[in-house]
Backbone as CSV, one residue per row, in Angstrom:
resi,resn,N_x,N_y,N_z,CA_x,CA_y,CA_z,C_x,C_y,C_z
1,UNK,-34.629,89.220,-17.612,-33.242,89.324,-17.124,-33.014,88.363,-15.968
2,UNK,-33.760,88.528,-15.449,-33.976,87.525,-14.167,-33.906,86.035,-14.318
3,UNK,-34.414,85.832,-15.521,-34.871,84.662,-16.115,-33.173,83.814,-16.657
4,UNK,-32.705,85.235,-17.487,-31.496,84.434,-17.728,-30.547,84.116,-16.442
5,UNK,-30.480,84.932,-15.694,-29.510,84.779,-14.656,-29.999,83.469,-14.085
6,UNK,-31.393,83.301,-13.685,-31.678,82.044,-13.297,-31.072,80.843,-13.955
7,UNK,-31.632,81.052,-15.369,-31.152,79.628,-15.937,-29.411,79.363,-16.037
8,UNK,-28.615,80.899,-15.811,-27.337,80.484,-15.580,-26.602,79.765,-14.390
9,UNK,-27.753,80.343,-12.990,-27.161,79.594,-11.996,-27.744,77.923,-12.384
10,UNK,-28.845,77.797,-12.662,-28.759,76.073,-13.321,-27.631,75.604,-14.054
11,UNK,-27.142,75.910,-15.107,-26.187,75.908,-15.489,-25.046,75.670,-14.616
12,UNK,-24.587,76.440,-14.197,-23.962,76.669,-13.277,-22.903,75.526,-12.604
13,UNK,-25.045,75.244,-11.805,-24.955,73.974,-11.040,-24.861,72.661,-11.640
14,UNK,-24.839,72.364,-13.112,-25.404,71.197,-13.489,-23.690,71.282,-13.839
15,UNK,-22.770,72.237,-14.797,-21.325,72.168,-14.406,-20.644,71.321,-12.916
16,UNK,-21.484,72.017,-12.121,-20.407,71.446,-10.979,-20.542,69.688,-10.443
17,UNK,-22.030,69.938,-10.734,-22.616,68.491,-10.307,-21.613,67.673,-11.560
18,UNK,-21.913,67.278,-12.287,-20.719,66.454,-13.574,-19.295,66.583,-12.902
19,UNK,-18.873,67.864,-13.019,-17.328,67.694,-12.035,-17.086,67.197,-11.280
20,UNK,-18.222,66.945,-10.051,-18.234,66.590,-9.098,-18.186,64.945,-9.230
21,UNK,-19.331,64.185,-10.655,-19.551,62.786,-11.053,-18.150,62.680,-11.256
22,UNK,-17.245,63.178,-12.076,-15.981,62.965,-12.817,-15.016,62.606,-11.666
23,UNK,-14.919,63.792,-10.343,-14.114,62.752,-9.364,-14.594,61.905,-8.929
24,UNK,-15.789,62.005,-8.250,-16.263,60.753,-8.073,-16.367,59.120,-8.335
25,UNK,-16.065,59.159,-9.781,-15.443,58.502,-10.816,-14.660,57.780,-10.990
26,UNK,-13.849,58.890,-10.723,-12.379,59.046,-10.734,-11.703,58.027,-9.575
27,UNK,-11.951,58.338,-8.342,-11.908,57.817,-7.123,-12.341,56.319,-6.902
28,UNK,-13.438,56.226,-7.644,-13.985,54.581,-7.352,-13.312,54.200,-8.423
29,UNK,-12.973,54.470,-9.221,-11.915,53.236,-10.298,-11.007,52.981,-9.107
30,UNK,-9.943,54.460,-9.052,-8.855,53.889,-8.058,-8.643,53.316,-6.522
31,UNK,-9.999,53.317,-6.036,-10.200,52.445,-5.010,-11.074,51.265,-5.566
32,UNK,-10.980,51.086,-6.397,-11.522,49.838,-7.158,-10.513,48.950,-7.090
33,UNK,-9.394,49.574,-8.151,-8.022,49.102,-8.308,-7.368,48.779,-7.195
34,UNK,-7.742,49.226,-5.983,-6.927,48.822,-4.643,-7.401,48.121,-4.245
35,UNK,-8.554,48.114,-4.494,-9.494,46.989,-3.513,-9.464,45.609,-4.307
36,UNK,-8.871,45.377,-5.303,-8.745,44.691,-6.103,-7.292,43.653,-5.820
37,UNK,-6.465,44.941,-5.932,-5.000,44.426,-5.939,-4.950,43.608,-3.981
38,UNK,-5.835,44.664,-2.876,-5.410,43.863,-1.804,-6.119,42.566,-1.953
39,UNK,-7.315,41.975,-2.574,-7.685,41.281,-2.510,-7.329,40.086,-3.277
40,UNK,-6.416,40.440,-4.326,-5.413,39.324,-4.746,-4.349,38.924,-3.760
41,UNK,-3.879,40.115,-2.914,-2.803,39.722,-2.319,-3.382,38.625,-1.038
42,UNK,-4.714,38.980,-0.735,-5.428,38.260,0.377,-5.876,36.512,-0.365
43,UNK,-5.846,36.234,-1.478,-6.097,35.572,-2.157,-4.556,34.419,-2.275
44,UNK,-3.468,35.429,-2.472,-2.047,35.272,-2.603,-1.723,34.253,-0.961
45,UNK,-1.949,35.062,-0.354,-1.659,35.021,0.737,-2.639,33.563,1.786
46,UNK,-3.775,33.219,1.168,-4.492,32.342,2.262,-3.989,31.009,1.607
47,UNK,-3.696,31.129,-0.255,-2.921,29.954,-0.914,-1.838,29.878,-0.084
48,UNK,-0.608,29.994,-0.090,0.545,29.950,0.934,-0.081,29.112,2.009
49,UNK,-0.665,30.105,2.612,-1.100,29.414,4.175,-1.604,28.046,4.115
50,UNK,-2.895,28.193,3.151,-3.138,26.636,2.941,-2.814,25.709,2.460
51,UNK,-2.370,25.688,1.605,-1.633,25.111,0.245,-0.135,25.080,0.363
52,UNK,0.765,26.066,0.740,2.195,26.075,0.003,2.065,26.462,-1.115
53,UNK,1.302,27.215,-1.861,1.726,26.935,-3.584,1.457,28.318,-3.476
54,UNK,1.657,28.806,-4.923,1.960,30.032,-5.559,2.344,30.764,-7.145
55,UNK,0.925,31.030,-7.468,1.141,31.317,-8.852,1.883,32.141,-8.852
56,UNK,3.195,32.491,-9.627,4.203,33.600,-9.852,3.796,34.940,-10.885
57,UNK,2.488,33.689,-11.783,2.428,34.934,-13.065,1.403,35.977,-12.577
58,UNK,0.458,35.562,-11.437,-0.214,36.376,-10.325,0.670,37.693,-10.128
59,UNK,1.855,37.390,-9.532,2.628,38.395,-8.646,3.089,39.454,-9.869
60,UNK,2.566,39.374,-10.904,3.046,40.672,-11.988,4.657,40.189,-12.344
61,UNK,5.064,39.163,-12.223,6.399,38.826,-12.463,6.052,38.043,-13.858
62,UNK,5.660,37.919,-14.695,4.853,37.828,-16.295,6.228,36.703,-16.278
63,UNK,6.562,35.582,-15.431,7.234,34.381,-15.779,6.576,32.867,-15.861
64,UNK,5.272,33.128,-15.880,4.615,31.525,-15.824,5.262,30.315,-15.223
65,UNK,5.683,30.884,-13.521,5.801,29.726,-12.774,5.358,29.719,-11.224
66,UNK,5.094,28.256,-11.545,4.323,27.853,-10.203,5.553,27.766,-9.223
67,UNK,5.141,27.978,-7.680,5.736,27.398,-6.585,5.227,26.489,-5.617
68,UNK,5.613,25.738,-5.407,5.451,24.695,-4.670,6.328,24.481,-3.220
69,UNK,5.732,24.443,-2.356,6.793,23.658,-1.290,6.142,22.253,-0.818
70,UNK,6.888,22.036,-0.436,6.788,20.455,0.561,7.859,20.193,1.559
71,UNK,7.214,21.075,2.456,7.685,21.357,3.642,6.644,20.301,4.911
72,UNK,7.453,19.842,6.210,6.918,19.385,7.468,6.930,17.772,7.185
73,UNK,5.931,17.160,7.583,5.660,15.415,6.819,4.934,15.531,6.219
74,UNK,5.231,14.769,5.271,3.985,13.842,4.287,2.941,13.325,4.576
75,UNK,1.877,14.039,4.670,0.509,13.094,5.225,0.298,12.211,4.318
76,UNK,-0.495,11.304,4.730,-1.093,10.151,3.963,-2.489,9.938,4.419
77,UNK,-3.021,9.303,4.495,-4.210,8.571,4.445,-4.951,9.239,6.251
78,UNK,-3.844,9.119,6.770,-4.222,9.623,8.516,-3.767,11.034,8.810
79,UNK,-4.441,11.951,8.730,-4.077,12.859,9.398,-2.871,13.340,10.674
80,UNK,-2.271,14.341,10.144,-1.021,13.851,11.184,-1.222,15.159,12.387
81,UNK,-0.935,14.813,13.646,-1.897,15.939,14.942,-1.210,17.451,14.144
82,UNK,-2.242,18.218,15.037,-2.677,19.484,14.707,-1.351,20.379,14.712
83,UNK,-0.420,20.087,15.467,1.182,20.941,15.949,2.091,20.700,15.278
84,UNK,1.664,19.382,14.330,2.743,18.937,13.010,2.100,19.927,11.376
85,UNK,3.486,20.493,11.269,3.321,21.159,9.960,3.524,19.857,8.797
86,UNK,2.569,19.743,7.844,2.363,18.984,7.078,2.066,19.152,5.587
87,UNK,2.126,18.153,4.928,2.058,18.767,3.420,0.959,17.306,3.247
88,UNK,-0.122,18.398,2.259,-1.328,16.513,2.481,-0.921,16.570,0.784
89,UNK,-1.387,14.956,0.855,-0.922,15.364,-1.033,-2.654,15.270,-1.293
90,UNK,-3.746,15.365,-0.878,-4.517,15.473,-1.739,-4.923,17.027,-2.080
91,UNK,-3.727,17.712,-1.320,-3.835,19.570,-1.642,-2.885,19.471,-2.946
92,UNK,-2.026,18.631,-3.064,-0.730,18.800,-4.259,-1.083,18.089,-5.473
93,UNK,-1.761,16.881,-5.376,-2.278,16.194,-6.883,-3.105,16.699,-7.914
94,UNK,-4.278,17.413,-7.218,-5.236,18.660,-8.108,-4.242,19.881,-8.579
95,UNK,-3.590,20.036,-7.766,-2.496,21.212,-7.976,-1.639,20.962,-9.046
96,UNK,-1.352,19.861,-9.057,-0.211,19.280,-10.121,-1.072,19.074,-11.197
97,UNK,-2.084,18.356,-11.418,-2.922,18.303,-12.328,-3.303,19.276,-13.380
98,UNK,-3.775,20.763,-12.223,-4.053,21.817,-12.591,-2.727,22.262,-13.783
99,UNK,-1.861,22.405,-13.236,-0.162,22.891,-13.756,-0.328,21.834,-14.823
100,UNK,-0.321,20.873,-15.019,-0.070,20.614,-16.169,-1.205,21.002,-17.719
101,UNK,-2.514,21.114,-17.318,-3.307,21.489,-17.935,-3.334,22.606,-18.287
102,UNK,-2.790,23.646,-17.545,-2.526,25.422,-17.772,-1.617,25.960,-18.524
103,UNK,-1.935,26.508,-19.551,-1.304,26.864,-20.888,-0.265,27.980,-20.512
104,UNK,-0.801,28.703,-19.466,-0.050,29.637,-18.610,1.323,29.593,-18.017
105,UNK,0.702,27.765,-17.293,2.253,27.903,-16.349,3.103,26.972,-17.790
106,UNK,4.650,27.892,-17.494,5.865,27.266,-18.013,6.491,26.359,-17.356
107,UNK,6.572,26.654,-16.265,7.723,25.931,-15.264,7.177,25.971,-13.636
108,UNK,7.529,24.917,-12.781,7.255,24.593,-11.803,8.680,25.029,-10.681
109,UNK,8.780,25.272,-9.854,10.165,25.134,-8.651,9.379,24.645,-7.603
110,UNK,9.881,23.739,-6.921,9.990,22.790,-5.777,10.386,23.311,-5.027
111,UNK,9.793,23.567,-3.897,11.345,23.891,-2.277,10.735,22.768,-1.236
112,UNK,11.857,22.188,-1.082,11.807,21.272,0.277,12.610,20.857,1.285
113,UNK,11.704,20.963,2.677,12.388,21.090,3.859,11.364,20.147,4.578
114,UNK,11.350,18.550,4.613,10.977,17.284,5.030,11.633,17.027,5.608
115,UNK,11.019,15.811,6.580,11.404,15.048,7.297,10.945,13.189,7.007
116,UNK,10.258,13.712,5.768,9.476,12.295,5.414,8.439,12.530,5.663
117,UNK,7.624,11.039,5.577,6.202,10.689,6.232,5.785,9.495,5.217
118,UNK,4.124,9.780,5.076,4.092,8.839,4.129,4.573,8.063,3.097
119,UNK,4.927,6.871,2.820,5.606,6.569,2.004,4.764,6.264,0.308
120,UNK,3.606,5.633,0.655,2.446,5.931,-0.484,2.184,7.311,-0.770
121,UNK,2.038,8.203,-0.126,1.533,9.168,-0.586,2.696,10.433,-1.098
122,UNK,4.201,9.985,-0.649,5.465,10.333,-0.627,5.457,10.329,-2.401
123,UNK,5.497,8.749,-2.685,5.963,8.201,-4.113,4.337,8.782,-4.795
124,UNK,3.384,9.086,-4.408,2.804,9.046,-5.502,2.047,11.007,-5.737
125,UNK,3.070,11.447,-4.978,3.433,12.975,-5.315,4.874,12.880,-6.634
126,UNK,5.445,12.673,-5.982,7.371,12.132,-6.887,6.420,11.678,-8.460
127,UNK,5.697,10.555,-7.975,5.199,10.299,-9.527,4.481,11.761,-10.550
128,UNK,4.099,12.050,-9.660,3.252,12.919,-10.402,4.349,14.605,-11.066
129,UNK,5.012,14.555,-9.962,6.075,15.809,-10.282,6.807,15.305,-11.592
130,UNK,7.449,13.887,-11.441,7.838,13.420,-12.637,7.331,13.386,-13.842
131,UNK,6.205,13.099,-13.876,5.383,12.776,-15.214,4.943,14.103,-15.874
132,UNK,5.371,15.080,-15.144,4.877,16.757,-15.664,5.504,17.120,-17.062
133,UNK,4.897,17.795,-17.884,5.230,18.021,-19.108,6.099,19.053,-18.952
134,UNK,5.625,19.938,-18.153,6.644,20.759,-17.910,7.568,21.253,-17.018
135,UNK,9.056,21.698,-17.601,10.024,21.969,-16.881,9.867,22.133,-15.472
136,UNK,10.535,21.525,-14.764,10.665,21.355,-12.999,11.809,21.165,-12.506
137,UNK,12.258,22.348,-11.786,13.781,21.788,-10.709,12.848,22.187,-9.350
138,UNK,13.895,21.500,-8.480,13.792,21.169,-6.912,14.964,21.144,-6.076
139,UNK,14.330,22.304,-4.813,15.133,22.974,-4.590,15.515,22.335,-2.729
140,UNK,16.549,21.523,-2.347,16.732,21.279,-0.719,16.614,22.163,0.192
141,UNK,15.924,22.986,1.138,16.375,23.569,1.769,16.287,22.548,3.550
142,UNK,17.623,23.129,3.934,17.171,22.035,5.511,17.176,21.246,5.101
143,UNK,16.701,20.087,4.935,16.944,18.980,4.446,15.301,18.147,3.380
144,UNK,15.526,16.971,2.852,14.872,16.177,2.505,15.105,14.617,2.917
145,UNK,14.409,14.146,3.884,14.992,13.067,4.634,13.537,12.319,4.049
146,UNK,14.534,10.825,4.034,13.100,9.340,3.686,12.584,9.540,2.653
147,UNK,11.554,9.737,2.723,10.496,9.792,1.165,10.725,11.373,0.879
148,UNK,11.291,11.936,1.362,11.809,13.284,0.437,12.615,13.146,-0.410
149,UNK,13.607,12.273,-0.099,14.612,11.777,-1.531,13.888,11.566,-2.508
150,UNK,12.672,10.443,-2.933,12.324,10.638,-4.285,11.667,11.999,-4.736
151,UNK,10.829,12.954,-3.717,10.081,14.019,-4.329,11.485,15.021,-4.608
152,UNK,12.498,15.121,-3.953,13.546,15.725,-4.638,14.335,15.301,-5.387
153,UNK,14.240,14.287,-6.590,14.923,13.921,-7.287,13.484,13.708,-8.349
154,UNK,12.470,14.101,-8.544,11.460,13.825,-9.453,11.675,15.058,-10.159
155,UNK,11.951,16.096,-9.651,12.147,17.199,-10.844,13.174,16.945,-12.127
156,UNK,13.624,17.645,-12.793,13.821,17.619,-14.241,15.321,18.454,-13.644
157,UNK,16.060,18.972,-12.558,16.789,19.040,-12.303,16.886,19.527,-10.668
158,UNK,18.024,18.834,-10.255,17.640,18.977,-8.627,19.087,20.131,-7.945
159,UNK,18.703,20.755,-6.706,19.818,21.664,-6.313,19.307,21.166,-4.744
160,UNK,20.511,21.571,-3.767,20.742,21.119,-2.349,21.297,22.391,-1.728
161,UNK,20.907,23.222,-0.738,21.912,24.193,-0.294,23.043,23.309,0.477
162,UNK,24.226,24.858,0.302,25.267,23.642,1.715,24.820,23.140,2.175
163,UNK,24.230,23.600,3.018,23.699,22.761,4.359,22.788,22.219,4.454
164,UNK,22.373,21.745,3.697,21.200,20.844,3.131,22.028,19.209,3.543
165,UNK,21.018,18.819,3.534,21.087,17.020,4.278,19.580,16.266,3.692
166,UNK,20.453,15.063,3.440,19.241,14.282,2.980,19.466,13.127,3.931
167,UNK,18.713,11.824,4.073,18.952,10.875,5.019,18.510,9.863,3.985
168,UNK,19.117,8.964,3.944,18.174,7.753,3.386,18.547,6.453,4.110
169,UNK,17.317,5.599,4.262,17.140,4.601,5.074,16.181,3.335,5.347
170,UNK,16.445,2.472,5.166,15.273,1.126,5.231,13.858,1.582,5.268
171,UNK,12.996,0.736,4.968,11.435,1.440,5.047,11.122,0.604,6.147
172,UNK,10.429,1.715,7.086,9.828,1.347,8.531,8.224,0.971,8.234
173,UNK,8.166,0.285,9.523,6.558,0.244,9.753,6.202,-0.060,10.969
174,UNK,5.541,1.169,11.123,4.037,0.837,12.689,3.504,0.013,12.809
175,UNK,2.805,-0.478,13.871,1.750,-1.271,14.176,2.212,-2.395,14.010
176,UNK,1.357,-3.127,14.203,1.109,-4.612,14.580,1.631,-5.441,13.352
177,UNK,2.139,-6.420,13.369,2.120,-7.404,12.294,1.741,-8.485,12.262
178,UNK,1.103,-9.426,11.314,0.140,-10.465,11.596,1.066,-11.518,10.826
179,UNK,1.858,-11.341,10.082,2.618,-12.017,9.803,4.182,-11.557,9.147
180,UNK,5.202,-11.909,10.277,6.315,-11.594,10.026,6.936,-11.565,8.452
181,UNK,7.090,-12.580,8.385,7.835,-12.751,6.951,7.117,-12.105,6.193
182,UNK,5.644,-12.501,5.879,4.863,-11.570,4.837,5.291,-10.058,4.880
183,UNK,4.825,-9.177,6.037,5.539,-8.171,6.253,6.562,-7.384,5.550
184,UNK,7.655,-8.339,5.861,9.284,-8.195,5.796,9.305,-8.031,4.141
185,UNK,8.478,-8.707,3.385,8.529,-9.106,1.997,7.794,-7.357,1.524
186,UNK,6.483,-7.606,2.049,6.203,-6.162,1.784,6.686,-4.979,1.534
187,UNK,7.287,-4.644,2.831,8.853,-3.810,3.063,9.579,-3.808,2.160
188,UNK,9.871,-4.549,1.596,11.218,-4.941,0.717,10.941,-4.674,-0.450
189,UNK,9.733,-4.866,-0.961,9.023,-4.375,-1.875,9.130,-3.144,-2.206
190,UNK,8.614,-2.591,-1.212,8.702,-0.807,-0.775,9.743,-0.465,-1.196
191,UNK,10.764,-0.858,-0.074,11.921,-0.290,-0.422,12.933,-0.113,-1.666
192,UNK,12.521,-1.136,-2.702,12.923,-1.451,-4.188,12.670,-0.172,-4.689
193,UNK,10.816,-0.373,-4.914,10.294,0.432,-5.088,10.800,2.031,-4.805
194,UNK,11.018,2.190,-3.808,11.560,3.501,-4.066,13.174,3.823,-4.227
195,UNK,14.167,2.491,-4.099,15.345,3.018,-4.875,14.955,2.666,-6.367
196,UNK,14.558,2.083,-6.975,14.251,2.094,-8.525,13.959,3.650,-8.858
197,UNK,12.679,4.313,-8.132,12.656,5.362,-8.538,13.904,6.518,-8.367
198,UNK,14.203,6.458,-7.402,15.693,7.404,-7.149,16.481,7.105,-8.154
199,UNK,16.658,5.861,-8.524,18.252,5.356,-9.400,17.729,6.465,-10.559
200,UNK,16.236,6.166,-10.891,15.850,6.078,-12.367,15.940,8.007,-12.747
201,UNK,15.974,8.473,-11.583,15.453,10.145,-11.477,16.913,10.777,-11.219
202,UNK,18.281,10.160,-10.690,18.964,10.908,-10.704,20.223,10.179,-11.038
203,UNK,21.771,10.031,-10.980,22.772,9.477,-10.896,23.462,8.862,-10.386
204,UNK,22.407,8.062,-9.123,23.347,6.953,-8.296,22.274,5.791,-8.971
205,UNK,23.294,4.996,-8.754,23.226,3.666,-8.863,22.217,2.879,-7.822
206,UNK,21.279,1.647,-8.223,20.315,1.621,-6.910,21.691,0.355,-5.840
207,UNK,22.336,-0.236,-6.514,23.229,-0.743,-5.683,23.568,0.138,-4.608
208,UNK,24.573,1.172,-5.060,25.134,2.257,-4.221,24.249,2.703,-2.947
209,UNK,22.501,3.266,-3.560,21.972,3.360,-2.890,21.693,2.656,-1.960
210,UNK,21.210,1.394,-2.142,21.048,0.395,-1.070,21.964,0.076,-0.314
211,UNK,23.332,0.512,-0.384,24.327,0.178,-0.078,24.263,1.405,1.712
212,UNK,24.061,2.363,1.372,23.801,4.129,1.371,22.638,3.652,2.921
213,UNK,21.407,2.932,2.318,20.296,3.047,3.110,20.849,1.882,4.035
214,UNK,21.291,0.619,4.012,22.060,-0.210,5.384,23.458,-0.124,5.731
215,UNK,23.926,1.092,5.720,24.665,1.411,6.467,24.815,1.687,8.076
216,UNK,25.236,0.990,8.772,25.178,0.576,10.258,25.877,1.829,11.053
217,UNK,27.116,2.394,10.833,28.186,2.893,11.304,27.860,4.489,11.111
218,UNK,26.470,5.244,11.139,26.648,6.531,10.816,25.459,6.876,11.929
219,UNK,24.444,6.584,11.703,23.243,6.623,12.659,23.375,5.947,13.894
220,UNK,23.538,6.934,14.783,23.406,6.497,16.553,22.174,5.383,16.491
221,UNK,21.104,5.722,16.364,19.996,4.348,16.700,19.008,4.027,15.498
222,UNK,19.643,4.185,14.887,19.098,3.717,13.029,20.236,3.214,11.972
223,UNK,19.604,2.880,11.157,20.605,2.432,10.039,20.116,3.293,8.755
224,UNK,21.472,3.719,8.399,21.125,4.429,7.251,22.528,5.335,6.871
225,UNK,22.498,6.598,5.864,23.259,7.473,5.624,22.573,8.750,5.806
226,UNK,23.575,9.761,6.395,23.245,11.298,6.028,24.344,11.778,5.335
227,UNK,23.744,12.517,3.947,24.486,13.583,3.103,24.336,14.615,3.276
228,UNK,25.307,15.545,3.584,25.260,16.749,3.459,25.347,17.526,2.031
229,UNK,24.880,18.522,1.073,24.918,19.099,0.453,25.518,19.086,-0.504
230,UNK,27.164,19.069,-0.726,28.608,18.425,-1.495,28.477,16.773,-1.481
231,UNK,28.587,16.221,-0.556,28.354,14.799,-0.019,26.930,14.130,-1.167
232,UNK,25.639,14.923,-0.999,24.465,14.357,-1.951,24.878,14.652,-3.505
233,UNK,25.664,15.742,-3.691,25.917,15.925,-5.397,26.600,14.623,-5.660
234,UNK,27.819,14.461,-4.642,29.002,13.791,-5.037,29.122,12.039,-5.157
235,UNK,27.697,11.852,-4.314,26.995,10.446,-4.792,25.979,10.350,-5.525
236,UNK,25.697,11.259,-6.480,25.055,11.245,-7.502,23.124,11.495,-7.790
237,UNK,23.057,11.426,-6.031,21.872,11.883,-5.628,21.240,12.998,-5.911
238,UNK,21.726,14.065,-6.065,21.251,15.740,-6.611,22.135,16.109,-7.454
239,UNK,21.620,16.758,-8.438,22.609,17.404,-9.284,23.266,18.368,-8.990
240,UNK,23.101,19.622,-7.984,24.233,20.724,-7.949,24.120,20.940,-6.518
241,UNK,24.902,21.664,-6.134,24.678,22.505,-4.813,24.274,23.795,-5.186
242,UNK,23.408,24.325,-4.424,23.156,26.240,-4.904,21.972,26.453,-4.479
243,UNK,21.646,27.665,-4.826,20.501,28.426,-3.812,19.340,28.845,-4.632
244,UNK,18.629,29.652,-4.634,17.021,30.011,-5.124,17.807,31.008,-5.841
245,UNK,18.555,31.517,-6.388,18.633,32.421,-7.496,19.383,31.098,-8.618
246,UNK,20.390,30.221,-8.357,20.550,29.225,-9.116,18.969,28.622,-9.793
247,UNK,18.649,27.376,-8.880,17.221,27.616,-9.399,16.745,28.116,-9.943
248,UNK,16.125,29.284,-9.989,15.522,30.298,-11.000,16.395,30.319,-11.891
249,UNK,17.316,30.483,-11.854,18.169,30.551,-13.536,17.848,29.199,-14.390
250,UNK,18.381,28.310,-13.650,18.137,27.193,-14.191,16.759,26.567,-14.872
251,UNK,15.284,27.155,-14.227,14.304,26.517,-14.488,13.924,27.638,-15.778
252,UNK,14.669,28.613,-15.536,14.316,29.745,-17.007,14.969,29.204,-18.064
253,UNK,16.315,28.588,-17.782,16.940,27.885,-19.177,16.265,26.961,-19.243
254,UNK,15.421,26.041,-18.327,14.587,24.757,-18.872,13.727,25.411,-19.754
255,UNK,12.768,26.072,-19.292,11.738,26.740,-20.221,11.917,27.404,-21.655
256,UNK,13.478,27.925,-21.589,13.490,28.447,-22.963,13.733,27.747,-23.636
257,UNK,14.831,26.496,-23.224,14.939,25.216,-24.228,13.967,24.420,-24.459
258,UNK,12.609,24.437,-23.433,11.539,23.938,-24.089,10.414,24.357,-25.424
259,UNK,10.891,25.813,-25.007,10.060,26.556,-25.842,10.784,26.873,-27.401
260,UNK,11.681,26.309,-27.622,12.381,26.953,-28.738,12.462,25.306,-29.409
């Protein structure tokens, strides 16, 4: 008698112990699952910081698009000091690369709030946004001044808020020169160079433009033009005025007309 009662409290116990495995269980899945989800968001979150960029299909929003900004100056080749917010393009070319190779992403959005910078490394981001297979608009915010004009006109359709401003203007250069005229020719080069690409990416004319960039009578101690928002549609420089829900509409109708 004794015997059975014994083997029932085993019993018993070997019930509770399993119940006990089952929450146990239970609990580490769902702190699994958390520890999981913060660590995407920590993942989410150090991209931004470092990068600017941002997988969307990450965020459970099941839309296969990338974000991008190109925000501060354009680094190039020199590092620009530590207190300047900057965009390097050798963080954006692997990035772009990546996006086009990823079966995943559909569509790309742009946001930019420049001031310029590099002018090599300016045009040979713009190139690369351009040459993307897939659907891309770009979005002004604050402005896109200098070599932001071509990276905002390389998308596949471009938007400006009101108050958005672009600047465009002769191509400068630092330092020393060893020979004037050579120089000057260089420059000029440049500067072709990047109204060809503008003409070719949006609806002004490179006349107009050039017309646009030596303008004397607008800039206190430069030569050049500033557009405001209405002003950049209405010379043919950006296609619309509108905001980040425009955008998103728009880069979803790119994608479905690509996909169909």
């Amino acid at each position: 008698m004794g015997k059975e009662k014994f083997s029932g409290k085993i019993h018993d116990g070997e019930q509770c112990t399993a119940q006990d495995r089952g929450v146990q269980s239970g609990q580490s899945v769902e702190q699994k699952s958390r520890s999981e989800e913060q660590k995407n968001r920590n993942e989410e979150n150090a991209e931004i910081k470092e990068m600017g960029t941002l997988d969307l299909e990450n965020d459970r929003s099941g839309s296969g698009i990338q974000l991008l900004t190109i925000i501060g100056e354009i680094e190039g080749h020199e590092a620009v000091s530590g207190n300047t917010k900057a965009t390097k393009y050798e963080h954006l070319l692997p990035r772009l690369a990546q996006i086009e190779e990823d079966s995943r992403t559909k569509g790309v959005l742009i946001l930019l709030n420049t001031l310029g910078g590099d002018v090599e490394a300016g045009l040979a981001i713009a190139e690369m946004i351009a040459s993307l297979s897939k659907p891309t608009v770009s979005l002004v915010l604050g402005g896109s001044h200098s070599i932001g004009g071509p990276l905002a006109v390389s998308a596949d359709y471009s938007f400006i808020v009101p108050t958005g401003t672009m600047i465009v203007h002769p191509v400068r250069s630092t330092g020393m020169f060893i020979g004037v005229i050579q120089s000057y020719r260089n420059m000029e080069k440049t500067q072709d160079r990047i109204a060809r690409f503008i003409s070719a990416h949006s609806k002004i004319t490179q006349e107009r433009l050039l017309e646009l960039m030596l303008d004397s009578t607008q800039l206190v101690k430069d030569v050049g033009t500033m557009l405001e928002g209405e002003e950049a549609v209405k010379e043919g420089l950006i296609d619309e005025v509108g905001g980040i829900s425009q955008a998103f509409a728009k880069l979803h109708e790119l994608i479905n007309e690509s996909a169909s």
